[in-house]
PyMOL Python script that loads the backbone (N, CA, C, O; Angstrom):
from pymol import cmd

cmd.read_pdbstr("""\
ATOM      1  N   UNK A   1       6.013   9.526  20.729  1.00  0.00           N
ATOM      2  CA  UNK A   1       6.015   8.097  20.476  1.00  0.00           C
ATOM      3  C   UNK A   1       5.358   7.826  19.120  1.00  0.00           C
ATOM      4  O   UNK A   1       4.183   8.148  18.944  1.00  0.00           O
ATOM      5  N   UNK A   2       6.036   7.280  18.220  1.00  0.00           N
ATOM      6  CA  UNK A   2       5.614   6.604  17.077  1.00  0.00           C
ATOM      7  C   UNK A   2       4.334   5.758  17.571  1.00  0.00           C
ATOM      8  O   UNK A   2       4.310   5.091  18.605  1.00  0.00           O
ATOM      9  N   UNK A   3       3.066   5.929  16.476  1.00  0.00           N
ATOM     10  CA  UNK A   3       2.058   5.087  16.346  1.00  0.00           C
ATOM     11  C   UNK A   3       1.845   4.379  15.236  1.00  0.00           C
ATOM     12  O   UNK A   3       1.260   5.236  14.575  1.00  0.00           O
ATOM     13  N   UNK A   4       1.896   3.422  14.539  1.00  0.00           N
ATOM     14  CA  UNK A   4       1.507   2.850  13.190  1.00  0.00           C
ATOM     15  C   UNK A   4      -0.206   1.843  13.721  1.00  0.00           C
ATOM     16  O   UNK A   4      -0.630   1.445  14.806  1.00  0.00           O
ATOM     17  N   UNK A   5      -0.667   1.789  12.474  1.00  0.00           N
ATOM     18  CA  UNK A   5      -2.117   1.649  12.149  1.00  0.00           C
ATOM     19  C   UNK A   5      -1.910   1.138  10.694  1.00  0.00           C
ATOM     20  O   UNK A   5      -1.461   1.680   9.684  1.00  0.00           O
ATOM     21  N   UNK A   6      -2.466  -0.274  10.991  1.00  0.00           N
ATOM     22  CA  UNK A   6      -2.385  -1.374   9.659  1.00  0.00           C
ATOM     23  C   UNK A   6      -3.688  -0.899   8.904  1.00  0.00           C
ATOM     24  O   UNK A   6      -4.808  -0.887   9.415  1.00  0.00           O
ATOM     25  N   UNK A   7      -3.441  -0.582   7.857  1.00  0.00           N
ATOM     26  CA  UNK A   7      -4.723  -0.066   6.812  1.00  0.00           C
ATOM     27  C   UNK A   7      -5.069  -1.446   6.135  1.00  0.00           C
ATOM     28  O   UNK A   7      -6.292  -1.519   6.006  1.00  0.00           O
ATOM     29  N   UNK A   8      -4.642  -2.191   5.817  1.00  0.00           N
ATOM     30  CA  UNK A   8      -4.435  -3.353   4.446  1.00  0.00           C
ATOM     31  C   UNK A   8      -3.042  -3.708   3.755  1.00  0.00           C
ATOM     32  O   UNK A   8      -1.993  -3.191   3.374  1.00  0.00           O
ATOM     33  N   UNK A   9      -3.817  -5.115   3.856  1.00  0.00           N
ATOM     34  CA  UNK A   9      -2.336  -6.304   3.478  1.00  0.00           C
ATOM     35  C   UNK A   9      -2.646  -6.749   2.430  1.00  0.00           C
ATOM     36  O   UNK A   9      -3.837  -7.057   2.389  1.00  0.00           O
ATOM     37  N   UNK A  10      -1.967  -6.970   1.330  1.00  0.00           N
ATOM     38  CA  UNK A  10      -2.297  -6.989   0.120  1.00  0.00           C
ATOM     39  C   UNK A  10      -1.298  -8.381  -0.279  1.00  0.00           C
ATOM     40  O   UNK A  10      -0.214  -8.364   0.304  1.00  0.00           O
ATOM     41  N   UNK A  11      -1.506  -9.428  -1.087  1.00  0.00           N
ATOM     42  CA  UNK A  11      -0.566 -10.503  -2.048  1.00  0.00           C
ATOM     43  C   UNK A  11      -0.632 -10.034  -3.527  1.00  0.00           C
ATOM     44  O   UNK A  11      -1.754 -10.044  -4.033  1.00  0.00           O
ATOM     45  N   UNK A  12       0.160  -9.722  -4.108  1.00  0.00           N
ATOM     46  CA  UNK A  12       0.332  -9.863  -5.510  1.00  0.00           C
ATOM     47  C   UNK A  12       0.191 -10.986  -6.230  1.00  0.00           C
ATOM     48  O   UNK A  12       1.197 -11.694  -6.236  1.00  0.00           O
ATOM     49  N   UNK A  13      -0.922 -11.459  -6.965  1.00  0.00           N
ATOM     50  CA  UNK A  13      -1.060 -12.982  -7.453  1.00  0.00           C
ATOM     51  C   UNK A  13      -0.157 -12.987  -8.496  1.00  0.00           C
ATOM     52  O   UNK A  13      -0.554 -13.937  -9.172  1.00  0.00           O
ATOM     53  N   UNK A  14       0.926 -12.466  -9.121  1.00  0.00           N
ATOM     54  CA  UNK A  14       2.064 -12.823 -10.121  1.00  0.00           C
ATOM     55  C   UNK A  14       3.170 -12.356  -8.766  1.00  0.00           C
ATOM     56  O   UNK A  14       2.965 -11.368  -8.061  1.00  0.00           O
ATOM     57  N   UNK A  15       4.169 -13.153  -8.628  1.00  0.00           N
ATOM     58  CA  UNK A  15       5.065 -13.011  -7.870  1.00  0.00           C
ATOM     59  C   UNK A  15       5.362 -12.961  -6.423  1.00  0.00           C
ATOM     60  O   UNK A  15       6.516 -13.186  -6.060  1.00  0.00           O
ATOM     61  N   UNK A  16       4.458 -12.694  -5.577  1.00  0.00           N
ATOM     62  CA  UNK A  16       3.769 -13.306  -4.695  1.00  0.00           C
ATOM     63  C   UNK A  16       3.942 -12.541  -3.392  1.00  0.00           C
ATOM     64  O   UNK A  16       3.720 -12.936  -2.248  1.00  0.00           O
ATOM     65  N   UNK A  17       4.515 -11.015  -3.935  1.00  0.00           N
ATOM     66  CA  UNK A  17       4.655 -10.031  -3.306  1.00  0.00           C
ATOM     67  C   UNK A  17       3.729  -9.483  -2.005  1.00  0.00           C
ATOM     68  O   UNK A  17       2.537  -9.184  -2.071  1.00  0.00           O
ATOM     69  N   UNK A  18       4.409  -9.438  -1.056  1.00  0.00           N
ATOM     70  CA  UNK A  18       3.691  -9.137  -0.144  1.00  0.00           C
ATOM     71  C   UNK A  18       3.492  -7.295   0.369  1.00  0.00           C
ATOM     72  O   UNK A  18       4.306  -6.548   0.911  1.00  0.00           O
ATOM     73  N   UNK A  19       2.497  -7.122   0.052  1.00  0.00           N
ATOM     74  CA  UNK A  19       2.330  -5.295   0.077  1.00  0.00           C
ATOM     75  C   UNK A  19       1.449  -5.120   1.325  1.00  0.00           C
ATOM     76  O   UNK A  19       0.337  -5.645   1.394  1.00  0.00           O
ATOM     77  N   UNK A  20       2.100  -4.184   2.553  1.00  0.00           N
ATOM     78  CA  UNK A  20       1.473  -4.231   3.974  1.00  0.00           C
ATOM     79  C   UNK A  20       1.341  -2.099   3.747  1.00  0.00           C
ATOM     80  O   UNK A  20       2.276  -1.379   3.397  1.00  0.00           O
ATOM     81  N   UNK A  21      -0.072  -1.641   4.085  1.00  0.00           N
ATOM     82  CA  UNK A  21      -0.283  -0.466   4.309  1.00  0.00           C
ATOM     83  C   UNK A  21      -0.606  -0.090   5.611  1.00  0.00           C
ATOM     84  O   UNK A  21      -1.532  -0.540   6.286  1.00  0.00           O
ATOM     85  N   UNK A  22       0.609   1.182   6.082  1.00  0.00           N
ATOM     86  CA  UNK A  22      -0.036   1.309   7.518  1.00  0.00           C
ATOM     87  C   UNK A  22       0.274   2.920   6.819  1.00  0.00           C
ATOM     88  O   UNK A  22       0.821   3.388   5.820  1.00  0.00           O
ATOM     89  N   UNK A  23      -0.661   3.534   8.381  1.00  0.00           N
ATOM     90  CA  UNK A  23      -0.443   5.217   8.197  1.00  0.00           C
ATOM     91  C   UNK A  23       0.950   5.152   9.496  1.00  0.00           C
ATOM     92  O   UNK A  23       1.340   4.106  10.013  1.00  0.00           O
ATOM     93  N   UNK A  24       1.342   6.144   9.711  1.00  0.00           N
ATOM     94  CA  UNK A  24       2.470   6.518  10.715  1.00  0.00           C
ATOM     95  C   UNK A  24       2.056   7.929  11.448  1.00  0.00           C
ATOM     96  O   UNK A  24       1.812   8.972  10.840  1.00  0.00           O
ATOM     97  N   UNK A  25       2.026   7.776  12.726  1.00  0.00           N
ATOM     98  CA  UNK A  25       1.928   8.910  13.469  1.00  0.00           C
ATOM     99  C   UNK A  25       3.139   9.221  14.594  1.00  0.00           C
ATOM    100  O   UNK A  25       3.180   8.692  15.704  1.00  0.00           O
ATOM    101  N   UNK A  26       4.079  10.151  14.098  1.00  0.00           N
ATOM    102  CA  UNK A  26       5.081  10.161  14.400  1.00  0.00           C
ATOM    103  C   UNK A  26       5.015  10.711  16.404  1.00  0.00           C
ATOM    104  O   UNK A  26       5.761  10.743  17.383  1.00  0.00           O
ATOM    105  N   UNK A  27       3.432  11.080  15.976  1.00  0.00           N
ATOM    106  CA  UNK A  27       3.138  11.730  18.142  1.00  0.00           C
ATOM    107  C   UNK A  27       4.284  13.427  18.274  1.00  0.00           C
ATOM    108  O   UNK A  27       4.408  13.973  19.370  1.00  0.00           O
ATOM    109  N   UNK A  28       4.828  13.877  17.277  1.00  0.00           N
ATOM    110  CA  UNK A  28       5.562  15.070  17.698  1.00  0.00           C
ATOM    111  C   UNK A  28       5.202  15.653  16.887  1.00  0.00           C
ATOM    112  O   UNK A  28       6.039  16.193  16.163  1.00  0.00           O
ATOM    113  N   UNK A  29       3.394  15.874  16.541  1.00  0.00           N
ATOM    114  CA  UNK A  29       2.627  17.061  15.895  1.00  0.00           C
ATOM    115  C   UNK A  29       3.112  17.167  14.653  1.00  0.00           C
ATOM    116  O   UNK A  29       2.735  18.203  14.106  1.00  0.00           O
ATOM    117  N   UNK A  30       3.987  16.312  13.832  1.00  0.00           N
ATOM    118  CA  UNK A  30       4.504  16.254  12.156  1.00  0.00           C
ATOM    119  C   UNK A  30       3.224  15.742  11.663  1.00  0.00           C
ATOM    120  O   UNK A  30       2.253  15.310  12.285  1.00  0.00           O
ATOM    121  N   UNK A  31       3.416  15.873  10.509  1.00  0.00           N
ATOM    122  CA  UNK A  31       2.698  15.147   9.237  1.00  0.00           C
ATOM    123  C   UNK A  31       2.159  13.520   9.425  1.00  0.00           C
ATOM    124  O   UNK A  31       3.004  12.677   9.729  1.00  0.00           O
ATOM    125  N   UNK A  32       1.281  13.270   9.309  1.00  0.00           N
ATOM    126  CA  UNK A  32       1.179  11.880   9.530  1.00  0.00           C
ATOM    127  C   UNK A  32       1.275  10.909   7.981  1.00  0.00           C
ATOM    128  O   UNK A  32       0.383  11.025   7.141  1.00  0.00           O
ATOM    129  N   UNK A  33       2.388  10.035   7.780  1.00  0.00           N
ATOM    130  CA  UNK A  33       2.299   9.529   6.399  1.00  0.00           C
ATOM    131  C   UNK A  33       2.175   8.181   6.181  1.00  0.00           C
ATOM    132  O   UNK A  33       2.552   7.409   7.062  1.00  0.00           O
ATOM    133  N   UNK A  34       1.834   7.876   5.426  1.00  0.00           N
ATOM    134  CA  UNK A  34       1.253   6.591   4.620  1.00  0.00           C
ATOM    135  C   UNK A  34       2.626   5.649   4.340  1.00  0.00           C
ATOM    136  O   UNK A  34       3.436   6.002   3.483  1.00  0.00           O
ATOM    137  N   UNK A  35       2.770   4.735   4.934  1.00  0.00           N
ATOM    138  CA  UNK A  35       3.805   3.687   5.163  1.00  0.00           C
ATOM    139  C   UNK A  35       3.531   2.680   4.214  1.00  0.00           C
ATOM    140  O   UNK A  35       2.648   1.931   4.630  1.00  0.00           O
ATOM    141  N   UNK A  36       4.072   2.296   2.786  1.00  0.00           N
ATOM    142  CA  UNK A  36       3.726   1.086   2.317  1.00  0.00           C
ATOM    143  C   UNK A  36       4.699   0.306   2.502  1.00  0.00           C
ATOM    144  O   UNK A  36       5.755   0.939   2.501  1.00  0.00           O
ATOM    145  N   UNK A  37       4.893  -1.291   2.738  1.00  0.00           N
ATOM    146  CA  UNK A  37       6.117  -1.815   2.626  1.00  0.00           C
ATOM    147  C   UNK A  37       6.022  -2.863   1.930  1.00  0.00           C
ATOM    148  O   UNK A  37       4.935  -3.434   2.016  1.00  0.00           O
ATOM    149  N   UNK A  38       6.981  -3.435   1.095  1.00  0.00           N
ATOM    150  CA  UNK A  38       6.790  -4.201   0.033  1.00  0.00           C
ATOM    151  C   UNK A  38       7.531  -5.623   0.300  1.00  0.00           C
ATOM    152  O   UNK A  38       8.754  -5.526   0.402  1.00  0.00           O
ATOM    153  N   UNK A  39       7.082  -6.699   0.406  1.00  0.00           N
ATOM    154  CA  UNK A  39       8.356  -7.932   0.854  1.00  0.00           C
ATOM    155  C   UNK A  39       8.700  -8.541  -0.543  1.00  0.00           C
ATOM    156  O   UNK A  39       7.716  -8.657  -1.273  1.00  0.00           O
ATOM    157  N   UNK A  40       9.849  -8.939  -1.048  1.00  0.00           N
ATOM    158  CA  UNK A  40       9.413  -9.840  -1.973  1.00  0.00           C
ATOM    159  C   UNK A  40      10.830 -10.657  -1.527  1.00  0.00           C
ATOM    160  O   UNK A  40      11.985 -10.243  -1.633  1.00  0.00           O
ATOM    161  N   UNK A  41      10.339 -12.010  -0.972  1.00  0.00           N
ATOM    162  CA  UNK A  41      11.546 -13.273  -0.748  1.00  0.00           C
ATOM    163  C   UNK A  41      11.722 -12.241   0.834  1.00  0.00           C
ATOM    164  O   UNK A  41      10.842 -11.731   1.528  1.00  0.00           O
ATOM    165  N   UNK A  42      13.134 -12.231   0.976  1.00  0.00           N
ATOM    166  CA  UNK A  42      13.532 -11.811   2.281  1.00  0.00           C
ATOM    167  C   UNK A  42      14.009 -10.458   2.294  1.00  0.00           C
ATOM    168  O   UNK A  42      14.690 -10.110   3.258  1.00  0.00           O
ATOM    169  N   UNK A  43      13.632  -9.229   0.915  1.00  0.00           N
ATOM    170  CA  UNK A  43      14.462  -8.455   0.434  1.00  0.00           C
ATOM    171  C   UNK A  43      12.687  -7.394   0.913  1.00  0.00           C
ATOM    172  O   UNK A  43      11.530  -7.523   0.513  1.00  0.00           O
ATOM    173  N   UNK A  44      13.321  -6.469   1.872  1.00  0.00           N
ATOM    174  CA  UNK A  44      11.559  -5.347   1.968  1.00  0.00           C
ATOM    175  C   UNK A  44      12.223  -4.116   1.231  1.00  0.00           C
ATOM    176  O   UNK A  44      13.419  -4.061   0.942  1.00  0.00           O
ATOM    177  N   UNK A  45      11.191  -3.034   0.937  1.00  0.00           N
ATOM    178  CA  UNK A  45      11.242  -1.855   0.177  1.00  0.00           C
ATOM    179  C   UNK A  45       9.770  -0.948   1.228  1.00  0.00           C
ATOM    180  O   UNK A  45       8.589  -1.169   1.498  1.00  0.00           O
ATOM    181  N   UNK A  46      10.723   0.015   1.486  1.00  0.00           N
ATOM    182  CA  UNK A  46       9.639   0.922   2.394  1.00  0.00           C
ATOM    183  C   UNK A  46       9.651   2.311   1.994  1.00  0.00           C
ATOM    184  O   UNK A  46      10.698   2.895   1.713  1.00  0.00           O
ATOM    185  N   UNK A  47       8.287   2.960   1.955  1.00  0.00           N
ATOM    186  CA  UNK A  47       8.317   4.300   1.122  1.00  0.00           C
ATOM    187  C   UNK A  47       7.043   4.963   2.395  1.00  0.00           C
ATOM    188  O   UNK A  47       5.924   4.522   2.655  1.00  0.00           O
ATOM    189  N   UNK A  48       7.671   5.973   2.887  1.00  0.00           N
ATOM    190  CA  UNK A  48       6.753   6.609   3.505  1.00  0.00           C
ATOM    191  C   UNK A  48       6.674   8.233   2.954  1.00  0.00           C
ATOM    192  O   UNK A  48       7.421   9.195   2.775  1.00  0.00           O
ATOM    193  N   UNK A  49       5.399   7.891   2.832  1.00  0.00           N
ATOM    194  CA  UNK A  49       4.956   9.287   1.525  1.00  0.00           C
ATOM    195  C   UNK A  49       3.888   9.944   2.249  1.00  0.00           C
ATOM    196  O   UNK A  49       3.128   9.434   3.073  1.00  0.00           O
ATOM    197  N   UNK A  50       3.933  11.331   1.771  1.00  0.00           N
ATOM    198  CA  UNK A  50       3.238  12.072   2.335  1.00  0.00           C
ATOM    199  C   UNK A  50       1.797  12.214   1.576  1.00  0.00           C
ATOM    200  O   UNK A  50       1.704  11.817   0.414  1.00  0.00           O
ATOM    201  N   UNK A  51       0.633  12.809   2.276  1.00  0.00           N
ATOM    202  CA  UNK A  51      -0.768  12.577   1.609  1.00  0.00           C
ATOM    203  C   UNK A  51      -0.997  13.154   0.088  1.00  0.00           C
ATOM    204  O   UNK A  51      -1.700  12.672  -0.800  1.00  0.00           O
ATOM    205  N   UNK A  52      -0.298  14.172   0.069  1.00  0.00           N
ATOM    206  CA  UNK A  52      -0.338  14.429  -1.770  1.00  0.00           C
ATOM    207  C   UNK A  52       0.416  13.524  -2.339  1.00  0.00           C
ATOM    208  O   UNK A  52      -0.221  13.096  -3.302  1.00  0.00           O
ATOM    209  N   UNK A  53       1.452  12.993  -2.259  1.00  0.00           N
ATOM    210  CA  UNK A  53       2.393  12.556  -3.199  1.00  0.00           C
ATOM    211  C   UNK A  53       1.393  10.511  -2.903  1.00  0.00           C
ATOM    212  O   UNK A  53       1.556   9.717  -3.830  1.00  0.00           O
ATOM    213  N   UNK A  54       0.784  10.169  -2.019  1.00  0.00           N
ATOM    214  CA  UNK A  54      -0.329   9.454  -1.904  1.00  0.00           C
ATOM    215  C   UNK A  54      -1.633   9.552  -3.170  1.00  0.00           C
ATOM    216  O   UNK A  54      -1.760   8.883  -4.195  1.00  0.00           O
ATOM    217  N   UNK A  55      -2.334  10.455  -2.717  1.00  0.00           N
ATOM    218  CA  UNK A  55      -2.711  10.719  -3.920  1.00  0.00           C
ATOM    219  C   UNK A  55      -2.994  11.029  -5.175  1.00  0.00           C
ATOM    220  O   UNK A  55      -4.086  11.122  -5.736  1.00  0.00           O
ATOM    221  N   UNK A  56      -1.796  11.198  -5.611  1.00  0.00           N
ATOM    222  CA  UNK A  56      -0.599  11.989  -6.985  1.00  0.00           C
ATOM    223  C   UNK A  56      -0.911   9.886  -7.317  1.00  0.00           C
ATOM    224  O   UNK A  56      -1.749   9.376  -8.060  1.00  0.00           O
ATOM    225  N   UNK A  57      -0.190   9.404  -6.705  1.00  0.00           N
ATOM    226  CA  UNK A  57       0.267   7.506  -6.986  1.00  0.00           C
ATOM    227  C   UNK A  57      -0.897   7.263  -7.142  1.00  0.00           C
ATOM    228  O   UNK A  57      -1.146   6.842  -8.271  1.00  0.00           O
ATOM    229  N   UNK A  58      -1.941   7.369  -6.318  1.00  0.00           N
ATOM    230  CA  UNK A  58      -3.571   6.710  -6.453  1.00  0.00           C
ATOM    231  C   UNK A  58      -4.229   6.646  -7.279  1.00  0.00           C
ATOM    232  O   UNK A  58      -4.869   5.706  -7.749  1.00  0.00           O
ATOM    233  N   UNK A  59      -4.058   8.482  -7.752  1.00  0.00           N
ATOM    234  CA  UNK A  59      -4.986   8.737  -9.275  1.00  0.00           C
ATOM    235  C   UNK A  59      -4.146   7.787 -10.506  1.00  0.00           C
ATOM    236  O   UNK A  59      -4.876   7.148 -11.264  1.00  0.00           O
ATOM    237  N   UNK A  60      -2.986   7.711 -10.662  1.00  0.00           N
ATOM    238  CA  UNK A  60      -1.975   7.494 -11.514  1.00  0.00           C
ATOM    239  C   UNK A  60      -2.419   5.803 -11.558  1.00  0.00           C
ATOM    240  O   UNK A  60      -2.653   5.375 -12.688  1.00  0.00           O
ATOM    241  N   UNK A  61      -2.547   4.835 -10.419  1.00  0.00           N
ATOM    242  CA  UNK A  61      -2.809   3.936 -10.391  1.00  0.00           C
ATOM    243  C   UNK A  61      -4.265   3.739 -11.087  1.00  0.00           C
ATOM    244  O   UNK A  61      -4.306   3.242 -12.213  1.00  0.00           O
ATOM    245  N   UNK A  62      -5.185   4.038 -10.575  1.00  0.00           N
ATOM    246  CA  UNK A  62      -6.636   4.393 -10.609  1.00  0.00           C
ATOM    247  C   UNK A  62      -6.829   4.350 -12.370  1.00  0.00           C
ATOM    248  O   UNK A  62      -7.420   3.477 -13.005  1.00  0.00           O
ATOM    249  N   UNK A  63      -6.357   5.187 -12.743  1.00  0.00           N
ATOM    250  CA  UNK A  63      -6.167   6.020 -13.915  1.00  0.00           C
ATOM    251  C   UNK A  63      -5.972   4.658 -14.856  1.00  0.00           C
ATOM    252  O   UNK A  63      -6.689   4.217 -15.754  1.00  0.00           O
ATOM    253  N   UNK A  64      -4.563   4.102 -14.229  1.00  0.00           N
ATOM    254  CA  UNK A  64      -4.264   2.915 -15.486  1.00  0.00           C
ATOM    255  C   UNK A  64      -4.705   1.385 -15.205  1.00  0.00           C
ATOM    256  O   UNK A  64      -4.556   0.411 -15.943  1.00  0.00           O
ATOM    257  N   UNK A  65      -5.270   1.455 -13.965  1.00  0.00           N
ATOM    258  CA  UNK A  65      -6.259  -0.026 -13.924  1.00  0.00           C
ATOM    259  C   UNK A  65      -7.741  -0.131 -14.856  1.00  0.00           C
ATOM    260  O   UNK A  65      -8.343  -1.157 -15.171  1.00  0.00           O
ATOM    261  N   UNK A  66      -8.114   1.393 -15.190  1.00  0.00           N
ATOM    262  CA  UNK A  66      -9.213   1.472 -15.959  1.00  0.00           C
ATOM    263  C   UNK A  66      -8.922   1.236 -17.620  1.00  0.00           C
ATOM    264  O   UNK A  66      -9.763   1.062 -18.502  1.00  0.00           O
ATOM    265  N   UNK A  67      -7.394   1.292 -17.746  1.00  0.00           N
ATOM    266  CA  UNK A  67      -7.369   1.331 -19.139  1.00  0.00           C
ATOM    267  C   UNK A  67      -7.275  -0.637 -19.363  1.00  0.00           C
ATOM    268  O   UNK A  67      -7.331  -1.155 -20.478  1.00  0.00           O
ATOM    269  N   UNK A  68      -7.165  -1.256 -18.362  1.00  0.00           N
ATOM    270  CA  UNK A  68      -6.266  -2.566 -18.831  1.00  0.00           C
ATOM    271  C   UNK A  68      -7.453  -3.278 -18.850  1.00  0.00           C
ATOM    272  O   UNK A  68      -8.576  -3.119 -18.371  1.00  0.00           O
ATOM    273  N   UNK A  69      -6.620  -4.523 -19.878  1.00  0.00           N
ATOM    274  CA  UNK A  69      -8.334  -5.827 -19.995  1.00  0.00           C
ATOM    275  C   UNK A  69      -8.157  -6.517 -18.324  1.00  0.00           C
ATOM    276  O   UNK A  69      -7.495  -6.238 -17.324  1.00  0.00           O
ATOM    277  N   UNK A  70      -8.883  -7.267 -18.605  1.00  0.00           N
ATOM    278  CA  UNK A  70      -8.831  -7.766 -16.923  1.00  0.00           C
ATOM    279  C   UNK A  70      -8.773  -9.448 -17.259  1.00  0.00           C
ATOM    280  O   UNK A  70      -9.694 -10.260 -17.169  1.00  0.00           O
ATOM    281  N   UNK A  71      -7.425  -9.657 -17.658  1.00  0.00           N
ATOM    282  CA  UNK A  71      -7.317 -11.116 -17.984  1.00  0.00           C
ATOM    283  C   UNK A  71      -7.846 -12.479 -16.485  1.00  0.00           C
ATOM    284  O   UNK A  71      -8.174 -12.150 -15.345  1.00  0.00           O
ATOM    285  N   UNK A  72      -7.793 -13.389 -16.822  1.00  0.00           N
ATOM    286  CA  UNK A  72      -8.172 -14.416 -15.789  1.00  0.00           C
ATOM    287  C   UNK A  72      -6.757 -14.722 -14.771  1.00  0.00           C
ATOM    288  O   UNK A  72      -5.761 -15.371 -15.091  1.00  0.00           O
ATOM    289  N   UNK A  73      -7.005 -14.096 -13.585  1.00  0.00           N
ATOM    290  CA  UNK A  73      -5.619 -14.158 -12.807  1.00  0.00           C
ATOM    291  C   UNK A  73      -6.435 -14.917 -11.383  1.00  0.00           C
ATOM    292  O   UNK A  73      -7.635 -14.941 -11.111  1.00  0.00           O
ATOM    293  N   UNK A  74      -5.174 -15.536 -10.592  1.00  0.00           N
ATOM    294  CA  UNK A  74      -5.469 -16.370  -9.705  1.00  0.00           C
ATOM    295  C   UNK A  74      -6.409 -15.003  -8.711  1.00  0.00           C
ATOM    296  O   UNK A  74      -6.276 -13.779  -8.701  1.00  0.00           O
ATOM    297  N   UNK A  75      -7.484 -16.079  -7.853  1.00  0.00           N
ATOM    298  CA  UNK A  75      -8.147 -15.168  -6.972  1.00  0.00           C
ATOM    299  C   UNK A  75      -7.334 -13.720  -6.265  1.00  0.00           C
ATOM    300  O   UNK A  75      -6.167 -13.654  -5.879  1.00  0.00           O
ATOM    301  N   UNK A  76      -8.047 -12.985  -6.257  1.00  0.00           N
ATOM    302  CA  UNK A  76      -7.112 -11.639  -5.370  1.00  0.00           C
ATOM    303  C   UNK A  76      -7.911 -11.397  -4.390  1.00  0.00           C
ATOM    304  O   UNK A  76      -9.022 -10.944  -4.664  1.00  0.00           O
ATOM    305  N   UNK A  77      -7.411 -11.727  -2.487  1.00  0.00           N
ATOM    306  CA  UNK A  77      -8.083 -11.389  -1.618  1.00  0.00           C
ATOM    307  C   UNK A  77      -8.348  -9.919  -1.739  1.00  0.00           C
ATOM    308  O   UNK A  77      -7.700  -9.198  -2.498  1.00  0.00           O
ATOM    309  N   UNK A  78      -9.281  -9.512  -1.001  1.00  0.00           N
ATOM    310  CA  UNK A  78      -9.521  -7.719  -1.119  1.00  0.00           C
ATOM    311  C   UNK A  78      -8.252  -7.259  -0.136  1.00  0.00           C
ATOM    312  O   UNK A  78      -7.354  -7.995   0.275  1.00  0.00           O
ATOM    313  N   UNK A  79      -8.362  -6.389   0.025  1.00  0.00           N
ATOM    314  CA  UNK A  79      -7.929  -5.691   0.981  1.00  0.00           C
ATOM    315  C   UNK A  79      -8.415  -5.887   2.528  1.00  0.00           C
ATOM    316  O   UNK A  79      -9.611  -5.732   2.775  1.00  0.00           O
ATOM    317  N   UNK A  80      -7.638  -6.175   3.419  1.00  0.00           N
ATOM    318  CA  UNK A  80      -8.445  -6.328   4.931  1.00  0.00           C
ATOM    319  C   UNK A  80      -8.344  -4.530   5.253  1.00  0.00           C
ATOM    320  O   UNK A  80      -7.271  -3.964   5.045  1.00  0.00           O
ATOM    321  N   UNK A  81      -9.476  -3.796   5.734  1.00  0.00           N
ATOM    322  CA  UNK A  81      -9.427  -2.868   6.296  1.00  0.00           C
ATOM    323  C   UNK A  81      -9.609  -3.058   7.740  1.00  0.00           C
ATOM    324  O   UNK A  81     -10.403  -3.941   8.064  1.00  0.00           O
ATOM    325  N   UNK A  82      -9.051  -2.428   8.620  1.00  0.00           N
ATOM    326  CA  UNK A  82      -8.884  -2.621   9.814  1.00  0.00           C
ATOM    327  C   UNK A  82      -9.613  -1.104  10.971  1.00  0.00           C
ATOM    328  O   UNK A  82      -9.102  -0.012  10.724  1.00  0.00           O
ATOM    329  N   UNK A  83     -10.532  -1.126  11.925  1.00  0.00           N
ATOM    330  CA  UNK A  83     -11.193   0.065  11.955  1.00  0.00           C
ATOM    331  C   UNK A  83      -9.801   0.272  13.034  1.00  0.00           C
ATOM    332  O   UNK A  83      -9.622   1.343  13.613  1.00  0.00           O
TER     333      UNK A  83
END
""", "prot")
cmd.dss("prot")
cmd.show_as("cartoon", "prot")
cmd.util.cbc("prot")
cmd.orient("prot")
């Protein structure tokens, strides 16, 4: 039996994108992977990636949020983590 587990729900304050993180536990002893899904309008985009290719995107992200100025953008809720 499939298990999913909501990590964090995310809004994009330009465009108004809705980004939902769950992990996936497929229950038949596979890999367990990182589910992001992306809404934007009525159109979703779903990428379930495995924990390296997770953290391959993270550093890469990580990496280029440190290079950028941090202009004045509408509030950004955090992330809800969920135990």
């Amino acid at each position: 039996m499939t298990e999913t587990r909501r990590l964090a729900e995310l809004t994009v304050p330009w465009g108004r994108q809705e980004i939902q993180i769950e992990e996936v536990d497929f229950g038949t002893g596979g890999v367990p992977l990182l589910r992001l899904r992306i809404r934007e309008g009525r159109r979703f985009t779903i990428f379930d990636i495995d924990a390296d290719t997770a953290a391959q995107w993270a550093q890469v992200m990580a990496d280029w949020s440190r290079t950028q100025a941090r202009p004045t953008a509408p509030a950004r809720p955090s992330a809800e983590v969920q135990p």
